[in-house]
N, C-alpha and C positions, 0 to 999 in steps of 0.2 A: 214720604219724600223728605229729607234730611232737608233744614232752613240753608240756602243759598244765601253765603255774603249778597246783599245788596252792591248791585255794582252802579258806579257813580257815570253817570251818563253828563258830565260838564261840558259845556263847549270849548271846544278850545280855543287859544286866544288867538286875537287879533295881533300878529308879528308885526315890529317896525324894524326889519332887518338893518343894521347896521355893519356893513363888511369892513373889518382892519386887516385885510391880506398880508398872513404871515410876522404879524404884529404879537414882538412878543416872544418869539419862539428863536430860541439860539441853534437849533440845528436846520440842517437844507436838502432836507432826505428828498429822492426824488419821486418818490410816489405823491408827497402832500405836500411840495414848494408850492403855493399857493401866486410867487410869483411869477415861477417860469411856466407853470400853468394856464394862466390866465392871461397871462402878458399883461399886469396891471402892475402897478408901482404898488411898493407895500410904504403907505403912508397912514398917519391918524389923520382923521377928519379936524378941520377946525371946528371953534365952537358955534362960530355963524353957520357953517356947512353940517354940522349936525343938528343944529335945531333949523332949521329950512329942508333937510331931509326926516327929520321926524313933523312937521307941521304938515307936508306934503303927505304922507302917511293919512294921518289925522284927516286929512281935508277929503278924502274916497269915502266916500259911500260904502255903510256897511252895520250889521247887526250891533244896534247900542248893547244887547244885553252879555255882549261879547265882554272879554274881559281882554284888554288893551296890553301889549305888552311890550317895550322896547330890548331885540336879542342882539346884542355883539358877537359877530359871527366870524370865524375867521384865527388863525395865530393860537394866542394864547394869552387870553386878554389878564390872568394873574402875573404873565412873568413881563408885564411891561412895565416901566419903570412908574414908582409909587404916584409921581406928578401927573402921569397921562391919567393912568386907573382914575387920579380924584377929580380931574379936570374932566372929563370922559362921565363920570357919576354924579357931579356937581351940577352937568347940564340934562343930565336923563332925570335928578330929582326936583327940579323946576317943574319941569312937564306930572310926576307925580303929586305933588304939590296944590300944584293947580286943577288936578281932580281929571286932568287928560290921559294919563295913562296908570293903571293899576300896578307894573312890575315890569322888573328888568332880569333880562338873563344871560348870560357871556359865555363863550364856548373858552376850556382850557383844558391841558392837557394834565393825564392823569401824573 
């Protein structure tokens, strides 16, 4: 029997989903308008409103050996303008910092 890559059996992480509906993204195709969709306002979260929805996260009960991770989900979190990106990264590296969450991951388009 020929040696089998070793396959990596990690758990997956623990998401702090963060939604910016349609955030970011200059066209309004209507398969993925995220806002006529949902009926939700396509807004950035503030920065009290993001950290009180990642503390909330945090606060659940759940596998410590998990690996912790804050996702922006939603739009197109590269094409929003430079100020939101740093403001939006400045407050998810607090919480890395402080040994709370291991990584962050943002959904954009290719």
């Amino acid at each position: 029997m020929k040696n089998q890559p070793q396959m990596n059996h990690k758990k997956p992480p623990f998401i702090i989903p963060i939604f910016l509906p349609h955030q970011g993204c200059p066209h309004q195709c209507i398969f993925c308008n995220q806002n006529t969709i949902s009926d939700t306002p396509s807004r950035l979260p503030s920065k009290s409103s993001l950290t009180k929805e990642i503390n909330r996260y945090l606060s659940f009960g759940r596998d410590t050996k998990k690996e912790i991770q804050i996702a922006f989900y939603g739009g197109n979190f590269l094409g929003l303008p430079l100020q939101s990106i740093t403001s939006l990264l400045d407050e998810a590296e607090k919480f890395i910092q402080a040994g709370q969450v291991n990584s962050i991951r943002f959904s954009t388009r290719p």
